[in-house]
N, C-alpha and C positions, 0 to 999 in steps of 0.2 A: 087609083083608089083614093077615093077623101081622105084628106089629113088627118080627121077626127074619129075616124072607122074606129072601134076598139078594137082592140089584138086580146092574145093570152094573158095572162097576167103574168109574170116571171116568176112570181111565188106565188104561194096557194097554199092557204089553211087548212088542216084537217077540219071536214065539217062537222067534226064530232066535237072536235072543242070549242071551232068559232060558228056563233052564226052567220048567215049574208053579210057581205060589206056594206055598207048603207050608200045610200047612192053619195053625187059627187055634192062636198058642202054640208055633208053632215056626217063624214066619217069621224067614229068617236063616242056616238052614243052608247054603243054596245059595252064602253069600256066602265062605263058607271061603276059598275061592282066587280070589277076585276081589279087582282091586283099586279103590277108591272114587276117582271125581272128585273134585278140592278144589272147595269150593264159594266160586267168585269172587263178592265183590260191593259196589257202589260205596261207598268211604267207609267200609264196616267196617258196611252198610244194608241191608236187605232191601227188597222193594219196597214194603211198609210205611211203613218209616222208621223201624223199630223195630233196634236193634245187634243185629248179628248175634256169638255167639262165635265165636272165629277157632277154626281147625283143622279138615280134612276128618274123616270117620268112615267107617267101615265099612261105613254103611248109608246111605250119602249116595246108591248107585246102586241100592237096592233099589227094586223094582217096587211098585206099588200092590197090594193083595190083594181078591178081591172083596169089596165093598161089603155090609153092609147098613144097614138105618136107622139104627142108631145112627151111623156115617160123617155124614150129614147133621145129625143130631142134637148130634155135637158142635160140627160146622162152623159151625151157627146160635149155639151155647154160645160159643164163641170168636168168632163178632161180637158178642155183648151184651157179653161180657166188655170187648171192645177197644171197643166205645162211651162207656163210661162211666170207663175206667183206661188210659195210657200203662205199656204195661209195658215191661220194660226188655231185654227180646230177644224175638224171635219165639220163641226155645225157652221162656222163661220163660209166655210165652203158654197156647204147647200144654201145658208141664207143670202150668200152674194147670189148663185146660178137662179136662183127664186127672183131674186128683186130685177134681173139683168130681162130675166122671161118678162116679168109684170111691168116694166116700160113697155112694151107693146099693146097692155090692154087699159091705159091708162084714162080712155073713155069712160072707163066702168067703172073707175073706183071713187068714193066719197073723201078719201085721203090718198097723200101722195108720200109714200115715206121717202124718209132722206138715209142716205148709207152713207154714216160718217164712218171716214178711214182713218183712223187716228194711230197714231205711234210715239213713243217715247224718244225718240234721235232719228237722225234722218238715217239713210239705208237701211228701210224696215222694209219695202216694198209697196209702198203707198204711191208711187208714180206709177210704177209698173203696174198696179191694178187700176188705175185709172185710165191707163193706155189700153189694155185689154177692153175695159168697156166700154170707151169710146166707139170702139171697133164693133160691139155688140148692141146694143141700147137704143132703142128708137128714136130718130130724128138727134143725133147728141147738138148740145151746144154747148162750147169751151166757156167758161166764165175769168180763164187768167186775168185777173189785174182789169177788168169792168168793170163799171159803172152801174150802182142798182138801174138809172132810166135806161140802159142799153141793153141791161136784161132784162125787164119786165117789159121791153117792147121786144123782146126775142119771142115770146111766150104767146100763143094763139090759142083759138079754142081749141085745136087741136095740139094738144101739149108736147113740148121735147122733152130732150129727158137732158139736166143742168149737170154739167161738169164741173166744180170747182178746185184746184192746186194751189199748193201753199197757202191753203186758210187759214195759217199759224202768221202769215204777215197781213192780214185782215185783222184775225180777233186776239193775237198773241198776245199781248200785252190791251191792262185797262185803258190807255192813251189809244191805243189802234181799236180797240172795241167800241170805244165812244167816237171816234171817228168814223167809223164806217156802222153805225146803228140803224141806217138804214136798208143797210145789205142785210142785214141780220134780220130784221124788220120783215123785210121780204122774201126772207127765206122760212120767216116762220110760219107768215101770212100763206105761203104759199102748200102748206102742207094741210089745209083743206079745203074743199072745193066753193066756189062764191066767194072767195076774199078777194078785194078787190084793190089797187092802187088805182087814186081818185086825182088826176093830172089837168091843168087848162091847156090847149094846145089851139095852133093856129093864132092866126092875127089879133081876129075879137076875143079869143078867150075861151073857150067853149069845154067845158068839163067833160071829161072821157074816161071810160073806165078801161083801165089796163088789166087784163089776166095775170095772175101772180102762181098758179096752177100748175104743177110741175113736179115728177121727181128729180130727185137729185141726190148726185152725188159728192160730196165734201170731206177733200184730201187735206192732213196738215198734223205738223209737230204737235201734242199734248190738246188735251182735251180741248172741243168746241164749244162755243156758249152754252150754259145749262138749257137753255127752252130751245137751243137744236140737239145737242143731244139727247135731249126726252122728248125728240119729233123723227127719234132714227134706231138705225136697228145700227146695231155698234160694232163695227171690225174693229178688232186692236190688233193690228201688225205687230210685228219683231220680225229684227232680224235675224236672217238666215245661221243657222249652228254650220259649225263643219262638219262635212257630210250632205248636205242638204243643197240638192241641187235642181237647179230651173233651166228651159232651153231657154237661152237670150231671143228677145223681141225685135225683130226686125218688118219695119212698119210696110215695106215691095213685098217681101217676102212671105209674113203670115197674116196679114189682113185680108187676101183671097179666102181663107180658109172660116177666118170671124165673119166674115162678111156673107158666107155661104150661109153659116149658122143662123147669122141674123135676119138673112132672107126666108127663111123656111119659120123662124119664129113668126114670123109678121103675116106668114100664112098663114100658119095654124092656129095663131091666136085671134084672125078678123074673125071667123065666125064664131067665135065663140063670147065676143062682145057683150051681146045681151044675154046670155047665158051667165057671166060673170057677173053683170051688174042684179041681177036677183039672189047670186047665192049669199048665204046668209051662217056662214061655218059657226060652229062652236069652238070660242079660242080659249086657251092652255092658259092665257091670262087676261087683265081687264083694263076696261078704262083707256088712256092714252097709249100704254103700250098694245092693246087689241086694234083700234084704228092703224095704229101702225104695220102692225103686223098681219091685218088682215087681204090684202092685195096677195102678197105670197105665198098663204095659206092658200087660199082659192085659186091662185096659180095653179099650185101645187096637187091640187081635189082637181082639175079638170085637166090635167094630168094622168093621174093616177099609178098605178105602179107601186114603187115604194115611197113618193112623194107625198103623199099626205103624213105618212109616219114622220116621215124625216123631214118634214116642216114644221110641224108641232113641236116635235123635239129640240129643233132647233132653236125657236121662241120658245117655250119652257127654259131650257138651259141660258141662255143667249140674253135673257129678260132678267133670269136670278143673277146672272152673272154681273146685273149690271145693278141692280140692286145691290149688293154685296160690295160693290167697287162704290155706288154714291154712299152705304154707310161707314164708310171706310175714311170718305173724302168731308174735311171739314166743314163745308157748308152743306145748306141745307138741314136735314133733322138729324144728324149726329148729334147736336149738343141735346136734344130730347134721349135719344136712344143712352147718352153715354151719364144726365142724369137720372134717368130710371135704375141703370146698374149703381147708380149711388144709394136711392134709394131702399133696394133689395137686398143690396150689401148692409146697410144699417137697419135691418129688421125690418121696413117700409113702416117705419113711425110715421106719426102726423105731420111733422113741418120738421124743416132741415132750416140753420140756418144760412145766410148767403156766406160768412166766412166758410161753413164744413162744407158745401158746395164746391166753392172756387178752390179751398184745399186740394177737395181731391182728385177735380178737375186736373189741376197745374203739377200735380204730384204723379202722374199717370204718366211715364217714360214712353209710350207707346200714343200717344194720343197728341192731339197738335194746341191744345191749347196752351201749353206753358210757351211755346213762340206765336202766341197769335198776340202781343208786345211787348214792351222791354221790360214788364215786370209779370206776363204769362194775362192770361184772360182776367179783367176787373170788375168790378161791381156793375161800374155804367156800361162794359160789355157786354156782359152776359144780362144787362137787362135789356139793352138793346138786339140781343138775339131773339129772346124770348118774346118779347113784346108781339112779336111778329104772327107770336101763336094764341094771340088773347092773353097770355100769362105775364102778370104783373107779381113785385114784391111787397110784400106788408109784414106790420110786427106782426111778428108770432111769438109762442111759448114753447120753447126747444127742453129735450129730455131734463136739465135742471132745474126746472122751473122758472129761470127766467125769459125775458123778452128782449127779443134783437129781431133786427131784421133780415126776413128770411122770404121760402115759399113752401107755400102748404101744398101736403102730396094730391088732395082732391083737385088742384089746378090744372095737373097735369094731367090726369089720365083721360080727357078726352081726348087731347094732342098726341100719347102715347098711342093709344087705341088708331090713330087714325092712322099715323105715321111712321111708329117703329114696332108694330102689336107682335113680332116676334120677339121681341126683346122682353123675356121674363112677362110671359101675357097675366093679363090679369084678369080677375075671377067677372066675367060678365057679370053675375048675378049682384054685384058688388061695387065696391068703388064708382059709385056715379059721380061723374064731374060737376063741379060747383058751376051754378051759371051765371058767365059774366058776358059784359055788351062790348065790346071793341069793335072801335070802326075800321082798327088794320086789319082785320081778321083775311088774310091773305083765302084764295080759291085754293083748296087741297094740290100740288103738283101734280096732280094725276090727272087732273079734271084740264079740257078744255080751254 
């Protein structure tokens, strides 16, 4: 029988409360005016045992779609995976089985997401999952301790799928990041399709374009560069609790077994090639994290089964979760988000001046600016942070009546709006931003 035959569905909606599932690629519209169950569960556990992230989604009450083999095919993928690796949520589960499926169909997609495996100390299981996918993952290629020219000549039209280990002795430290800016370079290049590395090769010289084109996956201690982590769907390992156990990986012994998997992936996914490069899903989120995310999505819809649910879910949860962890993390637009609560807190008068700013910046026990240097964030800091969002300082007139120097609240709120608009939102109808010309004026992080 073809691989792609649809089978039964394994669940089935009553058709009195759902309509039709909508075909593959556009499961989801039905849910417009529905609203999602919050998904209760003990301890913050799945039945598992693996953390579940908190928060209901949209597609918590979405219907299973029919089924075909690939549905079983990832099902068995996602128990080898969870044999041999503790992962650190049921979503992080299906988002790994998802990306592991979509290197097989990596013709079709416009973007190539990156699965950075990141962990806070080593024995989290971040080898161990790299060993497993090695074993699964179409065409892999190891990147240890290479050369960007030795991997961008790895890379063909027809793409592997990049292994990288120990990418904390790559980009660990800023002396190792600026040294290897080229690797980084081309791993970012490489996350969508037509970016090219422009090389002379041969005797006379002769300019060649090298393919940069490729998923990948990148293992290492503590966070990766910021414009690789906003080019990847984010595993955060930890290590194993007591109680919590894996069957050891031995490479004779169960790589038959991965290798069976990976084979029947590689079937089922060729025909369906050009079927993947037209579908066009509707994502749970936008922007840089939907190119990303969109490969396993559509995996996942031509699939079907309970796949489609439990990929959205996964990107829904998986995407806030990461949001949440960057307004948390010093750089980037924290210092926006953490002076709007200044703001709010002080009535949202017209102008703060820059001393009541850095006060209560550096006075904040919970926040990183009183060690961002030896005497907490200063004047020429904090205006070198901002600068970066068009926002400058000038005299103003602060609640006493006199003039110091400060910033006016109309400066911020278009930076606000753009970048931390859950933070105490503000009345659209209202607060329009002052308009000013800056040539830093950075591309939004979201954007391209």
């Amino acid at each position: 029988m073809h691989e792609t035959t649809p089978t039964t569905p394994t669940h089935a909606a009553s058709a009195a409360d759902w309509p039709p599932v909508a075909i593959p690629g556009q499961p989801g519209r039905h849910l417009q005016h529905a609203t999602a169950p919050a998904r209760s569960t003990a301890c913050g556990q799945d039945a598992t045992g693996r953390t579940a992230l908190h928060g209901p989604t949209d597609f918590d009450a979405m219907p299973d779609a029919p089924a075909t083999d690939g549905a079983a095919l990832l099902g068995h993928l996602k128990a080898l995976i969870a044999k041999f690796v503790i992962m650190p949520s049921e979503e992080a589960l299906d988002a790994t089985t998802l990306w592991v499926a979509a290197t097989h169909l990596q013709p079709s997609w416009q973007h190539a997401p990156r699965l950075a495996v990141v962990g806070p100390a080593k024995r989290c299981g971040k080898s161990r999952l790299l060993d497993v996918l090695t074993e699964t993952v179409h065409r892999p290629v190891i990147t240890v301790n290479s050369t960007p020219a030795a991997v961008f000549r790895s890379i063909t039209e027809e793409p592997p799928t990049l292994l990288v280990d120990e990418a904390d002795a790559i980009f660990g430290t800023p002396k190792m990041a600026e040294k290897n800016e080229e690797m980084r370079g081309l791993l970012n290049a490489g996350h969508q399709r037509g970016r090219y590395v422009l090389r002379v090769v041969g005797n006379d010289h002769t300019p060649h374009q090298f393919h940069t084109f490729a998923m990948a996956a990148i293992a290492g201690i503590g966070d990766l560069p910021d414009t690789i982590m906003d080019r990847s769907v984010v595993i955060r390992m930890r290590r194993r609790a007591e109680g919590e156990r894996v069957s050891p990986f031995r490479t004779k012994r169960d790589s038959p077994a991965l290798h069976e998997i990976r084979d029947r992936l590689g079937r089922w996914s060729k025909p369906l090639a050009q079927q993947a490069l037209r579908l066009e899903p509707e994502m749970p989120v936008e922007d840089r994290a939907a190119d990303t995310w969109e490969p396993l999505v559509i995996t996942a819809d031509l699939a079907g089964g309970p796949w489609p649910r439990l990929a959205r879910q996964a990107c829904a949860r998986m995407v806030a979760s990461e949001v949440q962890t960057e307004d948390d993390n010093p750089s980037g637009a924290r210092i926006l988000a953490d002076i709007r609560r200044i703001f709010h807190a002080k009535g949202d008068v017209e102008s703060l001046s820059t001393d009541e700013i850095l006060f209560a910046l550096n006075s904040d026990p919970e926040a990183p600016w009183a060690e961002h240097g030896r005497s907490g964030l200063t004047p020429r800091g904090l205006g070198a942070m901002l600068r970066d969002y068009g926002i400058t300082s000038a005299n103003v007139r602060i609640a006493d009546g006199t003039q110091r120097k400060g910033y006016t609240r109309n400066k911020f709120t278009d930076a606000w709006r753009r970048y931390c608009p859950t933070v105490h939102p503000l009345d659209n109808t209202g607060d329009q931003p002052e308009l000013t010309v800056s040539p830093r004026l950075p591309y939004p992080p979201s954007q391209p």
